[in-house]
C-alpha positions in Angstrom: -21.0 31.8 -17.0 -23.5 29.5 -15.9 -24.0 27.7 -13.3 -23.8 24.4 -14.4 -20.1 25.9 -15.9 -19.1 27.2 -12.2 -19.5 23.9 -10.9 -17.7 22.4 -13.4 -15.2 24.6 -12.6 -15.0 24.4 -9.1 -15.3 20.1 -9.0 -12.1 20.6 -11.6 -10.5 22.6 -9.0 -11.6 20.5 -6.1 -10.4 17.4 -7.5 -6.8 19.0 -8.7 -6.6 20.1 -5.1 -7.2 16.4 -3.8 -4.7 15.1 -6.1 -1.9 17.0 -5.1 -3.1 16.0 -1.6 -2.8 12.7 -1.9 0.1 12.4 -4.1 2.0 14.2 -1.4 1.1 12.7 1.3 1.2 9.4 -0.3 5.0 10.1 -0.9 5.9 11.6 2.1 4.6 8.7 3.6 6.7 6.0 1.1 9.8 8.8 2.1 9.5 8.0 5.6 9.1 4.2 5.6 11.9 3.9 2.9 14.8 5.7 5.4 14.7 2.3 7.2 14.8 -0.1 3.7 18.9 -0.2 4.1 19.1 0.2 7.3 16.7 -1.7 9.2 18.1 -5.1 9.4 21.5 -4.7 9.8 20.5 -2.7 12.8 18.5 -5.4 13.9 21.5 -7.9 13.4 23.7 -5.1 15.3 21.8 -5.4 18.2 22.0 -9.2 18.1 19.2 -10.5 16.6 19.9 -14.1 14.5 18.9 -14.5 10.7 16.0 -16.7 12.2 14.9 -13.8 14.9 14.8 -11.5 12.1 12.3 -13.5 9.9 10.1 -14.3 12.8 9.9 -10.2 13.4 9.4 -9.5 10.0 6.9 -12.1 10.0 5.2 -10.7 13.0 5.4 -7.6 11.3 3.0 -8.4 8.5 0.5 -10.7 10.8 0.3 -7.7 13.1 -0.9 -6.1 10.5 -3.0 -8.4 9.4 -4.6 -9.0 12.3 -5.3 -4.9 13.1 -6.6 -4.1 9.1 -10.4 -4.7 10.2 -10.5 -2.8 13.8 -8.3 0.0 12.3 -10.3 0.0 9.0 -13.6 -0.2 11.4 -12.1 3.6 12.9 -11.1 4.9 10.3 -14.5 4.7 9.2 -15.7 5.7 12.2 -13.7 8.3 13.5 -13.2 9.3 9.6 -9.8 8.7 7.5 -8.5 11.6 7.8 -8.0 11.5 11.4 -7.4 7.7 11.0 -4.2 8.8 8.7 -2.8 11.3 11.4 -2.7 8.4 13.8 -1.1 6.3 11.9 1.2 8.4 11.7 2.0 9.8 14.7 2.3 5.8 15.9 4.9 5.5 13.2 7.1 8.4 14.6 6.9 7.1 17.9 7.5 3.4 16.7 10.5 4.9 14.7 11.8 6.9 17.2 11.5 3.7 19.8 14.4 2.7 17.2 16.7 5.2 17.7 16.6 5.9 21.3 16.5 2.1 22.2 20.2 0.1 22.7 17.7 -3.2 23.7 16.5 -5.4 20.5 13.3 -6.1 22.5 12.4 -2.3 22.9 13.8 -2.4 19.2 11.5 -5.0 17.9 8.6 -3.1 19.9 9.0 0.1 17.7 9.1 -2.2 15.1 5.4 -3.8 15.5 4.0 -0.3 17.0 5.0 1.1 13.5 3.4 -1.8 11.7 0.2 -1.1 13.9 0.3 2.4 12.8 0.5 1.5 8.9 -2.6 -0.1 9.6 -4.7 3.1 10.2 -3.6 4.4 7.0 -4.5 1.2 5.0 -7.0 2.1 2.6 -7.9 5.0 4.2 -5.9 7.6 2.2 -6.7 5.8 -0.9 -10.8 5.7 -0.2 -10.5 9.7 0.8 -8.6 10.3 -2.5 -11.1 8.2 -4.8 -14.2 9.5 -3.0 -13.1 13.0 -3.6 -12.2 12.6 -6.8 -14.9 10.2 -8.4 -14.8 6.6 -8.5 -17.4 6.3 -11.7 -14.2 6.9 -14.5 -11.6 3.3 -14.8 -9.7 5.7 -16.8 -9.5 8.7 -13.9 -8.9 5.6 -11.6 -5.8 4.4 -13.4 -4.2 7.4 -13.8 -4.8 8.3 -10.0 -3.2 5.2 -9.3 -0.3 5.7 -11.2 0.9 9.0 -10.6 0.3 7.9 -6.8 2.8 5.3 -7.7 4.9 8.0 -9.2 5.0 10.2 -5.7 5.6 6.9 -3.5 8.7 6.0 -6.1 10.0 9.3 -5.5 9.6 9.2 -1.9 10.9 6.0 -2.2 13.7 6.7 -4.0 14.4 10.5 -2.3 14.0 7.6 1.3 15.9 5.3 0.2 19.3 7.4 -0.4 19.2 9.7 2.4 18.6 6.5 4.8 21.8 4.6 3.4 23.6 8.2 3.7 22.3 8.3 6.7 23.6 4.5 7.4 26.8 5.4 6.8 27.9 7.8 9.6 24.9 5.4 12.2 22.7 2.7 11.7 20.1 4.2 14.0 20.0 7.7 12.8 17.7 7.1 9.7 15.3 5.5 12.5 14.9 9.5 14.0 14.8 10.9 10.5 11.8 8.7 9.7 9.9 9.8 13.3 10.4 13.3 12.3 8.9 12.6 9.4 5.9 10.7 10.0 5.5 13.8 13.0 5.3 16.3 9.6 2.6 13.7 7.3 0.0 13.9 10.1 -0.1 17.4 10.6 0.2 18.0 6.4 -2.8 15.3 6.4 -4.5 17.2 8.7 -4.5 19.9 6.6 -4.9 18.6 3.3 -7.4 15.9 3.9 -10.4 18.3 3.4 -13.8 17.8 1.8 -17.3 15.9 1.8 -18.4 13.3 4.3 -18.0 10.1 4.1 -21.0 8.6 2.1 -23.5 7.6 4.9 -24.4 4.6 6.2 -28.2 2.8 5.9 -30.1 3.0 10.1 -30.1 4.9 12.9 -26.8 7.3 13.7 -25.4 7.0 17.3 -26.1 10.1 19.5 -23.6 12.6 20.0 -22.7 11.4 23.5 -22.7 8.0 22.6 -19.5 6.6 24.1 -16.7 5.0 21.6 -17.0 1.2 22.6 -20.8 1.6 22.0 -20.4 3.3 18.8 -17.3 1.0 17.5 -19.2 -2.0 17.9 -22.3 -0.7 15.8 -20.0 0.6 13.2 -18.2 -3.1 13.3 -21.2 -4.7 12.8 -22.4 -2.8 10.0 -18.9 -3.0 8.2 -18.9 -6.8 8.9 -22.3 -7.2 7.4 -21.5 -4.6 4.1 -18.4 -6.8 4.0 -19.9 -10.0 4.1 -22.2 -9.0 1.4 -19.6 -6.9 -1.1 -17.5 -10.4 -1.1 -20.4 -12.5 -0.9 -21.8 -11.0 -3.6 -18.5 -10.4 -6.3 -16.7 -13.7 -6.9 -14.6 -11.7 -9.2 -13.8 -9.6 -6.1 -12.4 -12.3 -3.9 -10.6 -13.9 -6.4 -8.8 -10.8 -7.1 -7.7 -10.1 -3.2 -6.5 -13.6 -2.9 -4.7 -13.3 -6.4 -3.2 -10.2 -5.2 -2.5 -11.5 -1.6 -0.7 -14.1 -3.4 1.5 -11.6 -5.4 2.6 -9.6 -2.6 3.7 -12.8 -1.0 6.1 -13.6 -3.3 7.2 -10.3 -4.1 7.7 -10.5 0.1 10.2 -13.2 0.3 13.0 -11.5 -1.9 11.9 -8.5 -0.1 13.2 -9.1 3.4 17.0 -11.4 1.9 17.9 -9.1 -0.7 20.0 -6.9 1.8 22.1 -9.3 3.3 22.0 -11.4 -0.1 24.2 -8.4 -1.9 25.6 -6.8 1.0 28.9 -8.8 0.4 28.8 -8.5 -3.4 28.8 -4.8 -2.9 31.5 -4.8 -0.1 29.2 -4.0 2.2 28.9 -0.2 1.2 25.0 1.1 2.7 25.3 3.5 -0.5 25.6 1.3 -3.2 22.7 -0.3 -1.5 20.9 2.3 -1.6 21.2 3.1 -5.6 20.7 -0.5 -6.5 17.2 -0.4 -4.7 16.6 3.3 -6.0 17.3 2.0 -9.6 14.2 0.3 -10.2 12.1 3.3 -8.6 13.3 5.5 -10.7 12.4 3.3 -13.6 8.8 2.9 -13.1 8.5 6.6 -13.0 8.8 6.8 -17.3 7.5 3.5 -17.1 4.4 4.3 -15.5 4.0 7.2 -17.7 4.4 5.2 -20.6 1.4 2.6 -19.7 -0.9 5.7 -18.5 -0.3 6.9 -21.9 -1.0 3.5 -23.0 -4.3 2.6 -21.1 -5.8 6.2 -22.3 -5.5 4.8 -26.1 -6.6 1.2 -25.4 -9.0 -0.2 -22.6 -7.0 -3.8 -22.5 -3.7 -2.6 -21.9 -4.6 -2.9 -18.4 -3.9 -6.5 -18.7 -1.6 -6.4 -21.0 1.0 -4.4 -18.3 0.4 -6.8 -15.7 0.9 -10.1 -17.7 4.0 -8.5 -19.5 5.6 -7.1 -16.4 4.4 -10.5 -13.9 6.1 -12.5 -16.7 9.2 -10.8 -17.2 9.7 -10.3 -13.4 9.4 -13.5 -12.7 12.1 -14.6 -15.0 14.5 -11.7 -13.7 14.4 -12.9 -10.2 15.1 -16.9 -11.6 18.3 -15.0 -13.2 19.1 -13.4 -10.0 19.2 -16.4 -8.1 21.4 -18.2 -10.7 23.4 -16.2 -12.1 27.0 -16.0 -10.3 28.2 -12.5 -11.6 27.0 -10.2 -9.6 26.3 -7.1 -11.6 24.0 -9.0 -14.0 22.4 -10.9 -11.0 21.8 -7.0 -9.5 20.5 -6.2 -12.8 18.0 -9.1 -12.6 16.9 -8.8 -9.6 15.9 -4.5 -9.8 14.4 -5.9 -13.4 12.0 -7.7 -10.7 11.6 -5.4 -8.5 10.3 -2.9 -11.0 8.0 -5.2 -12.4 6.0 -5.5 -9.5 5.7 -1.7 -9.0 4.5 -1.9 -12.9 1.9 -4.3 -11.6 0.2 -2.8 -8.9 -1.4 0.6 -10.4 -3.8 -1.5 -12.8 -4.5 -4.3 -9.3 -5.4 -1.2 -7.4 -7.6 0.5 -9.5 -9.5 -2.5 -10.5 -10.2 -3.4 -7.0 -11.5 -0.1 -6.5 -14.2 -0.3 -9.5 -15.4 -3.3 -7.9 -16.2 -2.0 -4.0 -19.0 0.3 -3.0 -18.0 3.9 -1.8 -19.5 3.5 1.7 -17.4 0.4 2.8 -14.2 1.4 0.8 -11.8 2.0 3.7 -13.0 -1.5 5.4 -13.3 -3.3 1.9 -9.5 -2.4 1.0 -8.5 -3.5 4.9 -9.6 -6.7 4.2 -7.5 -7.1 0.9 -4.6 -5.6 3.0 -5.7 -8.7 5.7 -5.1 -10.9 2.8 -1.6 -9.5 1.8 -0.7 -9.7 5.4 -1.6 -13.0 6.8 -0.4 -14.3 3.0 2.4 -13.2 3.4 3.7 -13.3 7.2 2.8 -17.1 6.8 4.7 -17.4 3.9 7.7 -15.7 5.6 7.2 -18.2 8.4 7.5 -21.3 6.8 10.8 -19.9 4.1 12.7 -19.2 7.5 11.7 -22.4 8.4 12.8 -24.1 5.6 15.8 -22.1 4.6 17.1 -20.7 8.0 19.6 -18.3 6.6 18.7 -14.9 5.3 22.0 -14.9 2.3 20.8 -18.1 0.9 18.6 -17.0 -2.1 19.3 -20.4 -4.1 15.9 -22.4 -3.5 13.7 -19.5 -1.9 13.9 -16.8 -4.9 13.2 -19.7 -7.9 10.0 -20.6 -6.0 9.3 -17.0 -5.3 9.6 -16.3 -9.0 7.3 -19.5 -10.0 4.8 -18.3 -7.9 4.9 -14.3 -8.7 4.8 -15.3 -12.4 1.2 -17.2 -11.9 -0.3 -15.1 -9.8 0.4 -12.0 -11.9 -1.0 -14.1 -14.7 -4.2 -14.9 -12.2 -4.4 -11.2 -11.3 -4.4 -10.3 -15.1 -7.3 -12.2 -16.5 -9.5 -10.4 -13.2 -8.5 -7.3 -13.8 -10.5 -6.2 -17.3 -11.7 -3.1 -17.5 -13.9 -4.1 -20.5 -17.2 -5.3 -18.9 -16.7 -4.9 -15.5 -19.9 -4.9 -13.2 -21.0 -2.4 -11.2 -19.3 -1.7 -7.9 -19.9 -4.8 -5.2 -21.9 -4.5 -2.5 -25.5 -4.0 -1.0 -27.8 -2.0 -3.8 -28.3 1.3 -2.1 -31.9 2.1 -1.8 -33.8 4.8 -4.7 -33.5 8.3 -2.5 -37.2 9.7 -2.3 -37.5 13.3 -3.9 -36.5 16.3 -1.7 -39.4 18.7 -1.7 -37.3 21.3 0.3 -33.4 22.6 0.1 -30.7 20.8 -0.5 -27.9 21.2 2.2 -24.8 20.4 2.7 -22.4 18.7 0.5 -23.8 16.9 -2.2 -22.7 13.6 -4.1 -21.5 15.1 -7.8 -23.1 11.9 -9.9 -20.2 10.0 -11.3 -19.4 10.4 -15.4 
């Protein structure tokens, strides 16, 4: 066997070994998140909090979030993303936990935005580790990465989403523990699992060992700034797509946070048959997404051609669900919707990803999750303003749909494969020749 063949092998095995990584921690993570999708609000109202309260948290929720994506992304660079992922989620299971223990909705709504902080740290980071590891240089690797992570966090979500309405059913706060408990498990596993090279370096001089942390953050947050300012700067394409996408999420948002009170009374109120409507769709996208990997291996433009079918065709479901007055075919409408989005986002993610350069990927993917977040906890903002009661879908979801259906259309024509430039960003500098030994890790060139 030669040597060229054994590393073959073993970068085969290596990236096998980050896959099953990531998908599983990326679906324990969607597993533990997803206990609280029945749940969560009705607990909320249980402890007293108005249909105008709970927008303005949820709200809060996202522009926390928003608002944290750059400091958090800036550690996660610096302290590395693998430690960056275990905090966020051990500040999950405590945020989680908060819920359980707490009988006050202002502790309640605490461990609320401490949990939203906590997604923060994971925000890109588990994604860059996983690309990274695996290459970034293949659109074809990317897309199916993508999707069978969307596979693991449907069946976390799904596998979540029951047991919490289960859960529901004998006490509102108990799928809050579950979750904690949880989240306590996905940072030690990513611990574990979240093994391999270092991050790519950065250009200048590195901080000493002893340097202290507020020293070395804001070095690391300049540098990030600045390899942000020019990967956006520098890729109009780029920016158009995190707006286009912020966009999406927003109006995939406002449905988002009604549709459990909107059906709770057409369903009698039962947590279960909560549950299996919002599993439905979940469990759809799983042949789904295997049918459009299948399809994007055999032809380059069926990346587009998934996201303008599914943006379309969701965005008429939800105007159904909104106007339709029989409730099983406005249930049917409205998972129809729900799926499409999930059918969206693998072929948004990867192209994003072909587009940012590896050593500001983490930071670069916070500042699209910025976007999402201050897109759409604004958004949230001014729909309780303007409709003021969480079970009135009539007027909200039409508009919701209208917009979804344009900026999936927007999202489509920037996410080609076909053509696509080189990954944004500074153009690292030509390495000099090594005259001596090459040691430690070494970048495997991309394919």
């Amino acid at each position: 066997m030669t040597s060229r063949t054994s590393h073959g092998l073993r970068r085969d095995r290596r990236v096998r070994q980050v896959r099953r990584g990531y998908l599983l921690v990326s679906g324990l993570d969607y597993f533990a998140d997803m206990l609280l999708t029945v749940t969560s609000v009705l607990l909320l109202q249980s402890l007293g909090m108005g249909s105008g309260a709970v927008f303005a948290l949820i709200a809060a929720v996202w522009i926390v979030e928003g608002v944290s994506e750059i400091p958090t992304g800036v550690l996660a660079d610096l302290l590395g993303r693998r430690v960056s992922v275990a905090i966020s989620f051990v500040l999950r299971a405590v945020g989680y936990s908060a819920l359980f223990f707490s009988g006050s909705v202002y502790v309640a709504a605490a461990g609320v935005l401490l949990a939203a902080l906590g997604g923060t740290f994971a925000s890109g980071a588990l994604e860059a580790w996983a690309v990274d590891e695996t290459g970034a240089g293949d659109p074809g690797a990317l897309d199916r990465l993508f999707a069978q992570g969307k596979i693991a966090e449907n069946a976390g979500l799904v596998l979540g989403t029951l047991t919490g309405a289960a859960l529901g059913t004998l006490d509102l706060a108990l799928p809050q523990i579950v979750a904690g408990v949880s989240c306590a498990l996905a940072a030690v596993l990513s611990l574990r699992l979240m093994t391999g090279r270092p991050q790519p370096p950065r250009p200048g001089p590195r901080p000493g060992p002893r340097a202290g942390l507020g020293p070395r953050l804001r070095e690391s947050f300049g540098e990030v700034m600045t390899g942000t300012r020019l990967t956006l700067r520098g890729d109009k394409v780029l920016i158009a797509l995190i707006v286009a996408t912020a966009l999406l999420w927003l109006f995939r948002g406002i449905p988002g946070v009604q549709w459990t009170v909107v059906y709770e009374g057409l369903v009698g109120g039962d947590l279960l048959v909560l549950g299996a409507m919002r599993s439905v769709g979940s469990l759809l996208e799983i042949p789904l997404l295997g049918w459009t990997m299948s399809l994007q291996r055999r032809r380059a433009a069926a990346r587009r051609t998934v996201i303008v079918t599914a943006s379309t065709v969701g965005a008429l479901a939800l105007v159904c669900a909104a106007a339709v007055r029989e409730p099983a075919v406005s249930i049917v409408c409205y998972v129809c919707f729900s799926t499409a989005f999930g059918l969206c986002m693998p072929g948004v993610r990867a192209a994003m990803n072909e587009r940012i350069d590896s050593g500001h990927r983490a930071t670069v993917l916070s500042v699209a999750s910025l976007f999402n977040s201050v897109f759409t906890g604004g958004g949230l903002i001014l729909t309780g303003l303007a409709v003021g009661d969480l079970g009135s879908a009539a007027v909200a979801w039409p508009l919701a749909a209208a917009g979804f259906g344009v900026a999936g259309l927007w999202v489509a024509s920037l996410a080609v494969r076909e053509g696509a430039g080189p990954p944004a960003g500074p153009t690292p500098p030509v390495a000099e020749p090594m005259t001596g030994p090459m040691t430690g890790p070494q970048e495997v060139p991309a394919p």
